[in-house]
N, C-alpha and C positions, 0 to 999 in steps of 0.2 A: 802294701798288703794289709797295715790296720786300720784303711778306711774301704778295702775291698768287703774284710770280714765285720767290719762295724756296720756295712753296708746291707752284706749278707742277712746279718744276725736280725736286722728291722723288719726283713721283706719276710726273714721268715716267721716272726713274732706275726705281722700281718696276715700271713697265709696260714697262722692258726687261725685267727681270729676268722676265717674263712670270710673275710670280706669278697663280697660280688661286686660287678659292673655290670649296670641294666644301660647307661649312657656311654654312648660311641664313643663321645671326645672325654670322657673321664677313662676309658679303657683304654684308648689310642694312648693317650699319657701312661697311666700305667703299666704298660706293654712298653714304652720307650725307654722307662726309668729301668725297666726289667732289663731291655736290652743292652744296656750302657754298666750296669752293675753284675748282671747274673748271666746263665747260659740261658737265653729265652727257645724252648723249643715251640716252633708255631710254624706247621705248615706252610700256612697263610703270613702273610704280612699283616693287612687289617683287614679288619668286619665292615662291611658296607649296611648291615643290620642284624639285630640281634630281636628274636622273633617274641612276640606277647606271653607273655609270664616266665620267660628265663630271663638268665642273667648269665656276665661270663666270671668266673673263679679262678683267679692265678695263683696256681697249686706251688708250692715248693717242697723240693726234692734234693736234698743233701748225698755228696756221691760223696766215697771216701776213696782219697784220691791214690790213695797206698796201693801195691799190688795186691795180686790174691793170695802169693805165697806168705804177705805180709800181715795177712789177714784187711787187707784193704778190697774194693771191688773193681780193680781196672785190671788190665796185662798191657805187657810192653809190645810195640809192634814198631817198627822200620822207621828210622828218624830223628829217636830217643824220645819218640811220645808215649800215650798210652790212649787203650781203648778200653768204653764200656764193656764190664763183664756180663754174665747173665743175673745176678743182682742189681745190678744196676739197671740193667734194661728192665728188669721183672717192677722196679721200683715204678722206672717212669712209664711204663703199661699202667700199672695199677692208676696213677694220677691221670690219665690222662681219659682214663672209662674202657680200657680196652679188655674184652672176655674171650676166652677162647670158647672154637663151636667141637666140641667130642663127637659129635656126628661126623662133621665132615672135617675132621683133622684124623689122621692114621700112614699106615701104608701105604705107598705106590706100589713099592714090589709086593710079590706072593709068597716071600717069607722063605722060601725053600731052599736058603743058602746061610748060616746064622752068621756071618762074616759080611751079609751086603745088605744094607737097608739105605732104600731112598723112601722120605721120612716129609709129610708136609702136613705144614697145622696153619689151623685159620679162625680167624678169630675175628670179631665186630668190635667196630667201633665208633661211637655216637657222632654223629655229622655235626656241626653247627646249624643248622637248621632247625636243631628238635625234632626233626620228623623223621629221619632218616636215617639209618647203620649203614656206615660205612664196610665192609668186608675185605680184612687184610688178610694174604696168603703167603708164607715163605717156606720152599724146602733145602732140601739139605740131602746131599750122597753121603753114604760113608762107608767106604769101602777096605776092608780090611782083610780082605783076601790073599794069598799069598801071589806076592809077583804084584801087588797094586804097587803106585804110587806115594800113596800114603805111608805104607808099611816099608817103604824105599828108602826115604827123607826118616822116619825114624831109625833107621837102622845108622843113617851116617850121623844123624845128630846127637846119638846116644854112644856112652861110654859100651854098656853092654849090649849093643847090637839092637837095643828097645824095647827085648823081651818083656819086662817087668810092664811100659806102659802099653804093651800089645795085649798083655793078658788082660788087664784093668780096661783095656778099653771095648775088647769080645766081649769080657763079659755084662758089661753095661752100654753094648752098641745100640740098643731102641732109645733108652735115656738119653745117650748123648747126640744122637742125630735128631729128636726131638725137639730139645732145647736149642740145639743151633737153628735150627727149622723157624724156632719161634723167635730168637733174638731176629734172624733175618728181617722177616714180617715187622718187629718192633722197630727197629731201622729203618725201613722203607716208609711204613706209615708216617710215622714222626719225625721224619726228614732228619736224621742224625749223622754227625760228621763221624768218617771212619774212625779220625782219631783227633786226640785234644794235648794240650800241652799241661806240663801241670801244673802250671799258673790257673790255666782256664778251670782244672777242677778243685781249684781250692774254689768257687764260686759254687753259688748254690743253683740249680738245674728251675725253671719255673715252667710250667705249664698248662697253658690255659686249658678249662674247659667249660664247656656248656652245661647250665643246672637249672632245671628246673624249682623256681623260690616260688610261683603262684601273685608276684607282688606285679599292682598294677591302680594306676593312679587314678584309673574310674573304677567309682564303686560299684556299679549297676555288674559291668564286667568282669569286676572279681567275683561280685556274688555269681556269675552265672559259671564262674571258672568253678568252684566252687562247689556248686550242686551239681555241675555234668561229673566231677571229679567223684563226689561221693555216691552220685548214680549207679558210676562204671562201677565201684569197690563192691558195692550193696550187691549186683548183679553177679558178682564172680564171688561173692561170699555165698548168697541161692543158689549160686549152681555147684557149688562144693558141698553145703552144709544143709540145701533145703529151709534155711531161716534167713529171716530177714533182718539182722541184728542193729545198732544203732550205732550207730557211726559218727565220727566229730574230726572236724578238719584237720587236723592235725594224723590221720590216719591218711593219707593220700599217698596214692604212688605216680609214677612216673607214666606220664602217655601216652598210646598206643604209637610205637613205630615200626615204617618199615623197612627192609632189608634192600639193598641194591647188592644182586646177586654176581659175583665175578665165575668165572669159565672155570671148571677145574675136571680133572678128570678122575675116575673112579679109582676106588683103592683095592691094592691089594689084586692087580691083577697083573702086572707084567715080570716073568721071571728077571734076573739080574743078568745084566749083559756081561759079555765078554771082558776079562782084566783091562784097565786101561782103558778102555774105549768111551768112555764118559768121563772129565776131568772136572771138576768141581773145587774152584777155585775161593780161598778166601776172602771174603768179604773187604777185611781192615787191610789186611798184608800182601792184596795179589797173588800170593804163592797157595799152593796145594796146601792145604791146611791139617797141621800135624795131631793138634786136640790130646787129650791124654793128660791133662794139668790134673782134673776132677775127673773120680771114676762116674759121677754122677751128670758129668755132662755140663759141668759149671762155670766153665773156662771161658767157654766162647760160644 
């Protein structure tokens, strides 16, 4: 254990220093060392190329391996393991480039039952490529109706029949299908195991991403990276401000990309079905998912 956390402690001193990798086989190694000492989250295996002016960034992300009643970010699920909570997913979203889209994350249902929301959020996130946003989607039922399922499994699991966490969970039932909506989505993208032991999360969580640094070994072609960059800024500064202000490289943003669009269907249009008849199953534990930890939706 203190050459796991000696180990830890280097990569993550490293991953301040935000060291990049523009060279395949200097990433391929340090993606291996990652794998062998840390939880390496990586879709992919390896990069076949890493495209002119990025580079790749192996992020670290410290989970604490405590419960959440413990004030840690995991919960216990079937095994005697634990799974990430929604801090901990919320952490390794943020490393990994991932945004949610407020347009088209909301409602399925049409709202006209405050006890039913099916709940789905979606969100981008930067491809390897550079050119391209990936577009993640996860929802989430949560039904809390009288005679569901949900509110069945609390009634036997509680001392007092569940009332206390039925009320807590009505009244912040959009927050909590929400956020499970979105853990889902952060799961699926980032290819995450349902659950870990807690050996695995005394390690620190590493996650590569794609960055834009502008660095490139011919001069001619940085300079032309360079002016198309300050070009574009100058241009969308004119069309906001009407001037044409002066610009220096270090003011540079990020290159035009775009989105590959996933199927989804409109919000906020279909009443709530029937009790029971749509089961929504948890993700980590198989079972009908109880929730109710956080009135805020923070559990799971």
């Amino acid at each position: 254990m203190g050459d796991e956390k000696k180990n830890g402690t280097a990569l993550a001193k490293q991953g301040k220093a935000r060291e990049t990798y523009g060279d395949l086989d200097k990433l391929a190694g340090a993606m291996q060392a990652a794998g062998q000492r840390c939880n390496l989250i990586a879709p992919i295996v390896a990069l076949d190329h890493i495209p002119l002016f990025f580079e790749v960034s192996l992020r670290v992300v410290s989970i604490d391996p405590r419960e959440m009643r413990d004030g840690g970010e995991c919960y216990s699920v079937p095994g005697g393991k634990l799974a990430l909570g929604k801090s901990a997913l919320a952490k390794l979203a943020l490393a990994a480039g991932i945004q949610w889209d407020a347009m088209r994350s909301g409602r399925l249902d049409d709202g006209s039952d405050p006890y039913y929301v099916h709940y789905r959020a979606v969100g981008a996130w930067p491809d390897f490529d550079g050119r391209t946003v990936l577009q993640i989607s996860g929802s989430k039922v949560l039904d809390l109706r009288e005679g569901s399922a949900t509110l069945e499994k609390l009634a036997a699991e509680s001392k007092d029949g569940g009332e206390k966490r039925v009320r807590e969970m009505r009244a912040f039932i959009l927050e909590h299908a929400e956020s499970k909506a979105r853990n889902r989505a952060i799961r699926q993208a980032l290819a995450l195991r349902s659950s870990y032991t807690r050996e695995d999360l005394q390690k620190p969580f590493v996650v590569p991403r794609l960055v834009e640094t502008g660095r490139c070994d011919d001069p001619e072609l940085r300079r032309l990276y360079y002016e198309k960059k300050l070009e574009g800024k100058g241009l969308a500064q004119r069309m906001l401000y009407g001037t044409d202000p002066a610009l220096k490289p270090g003011d540079m943003e990020v290159i035009e990309v775009t989105a590959r669009a996933i199927a989804t269907e409109p919000l906020g249009k279909q009443p709530p079905p029937p009790v029971n008849t749509i089961e929504d199953y948890d993700q980590d534990t198989g079972e009908v998912t109880d929730d109710g930890l956080d009135p805020f939706g923070g559990d799971r």
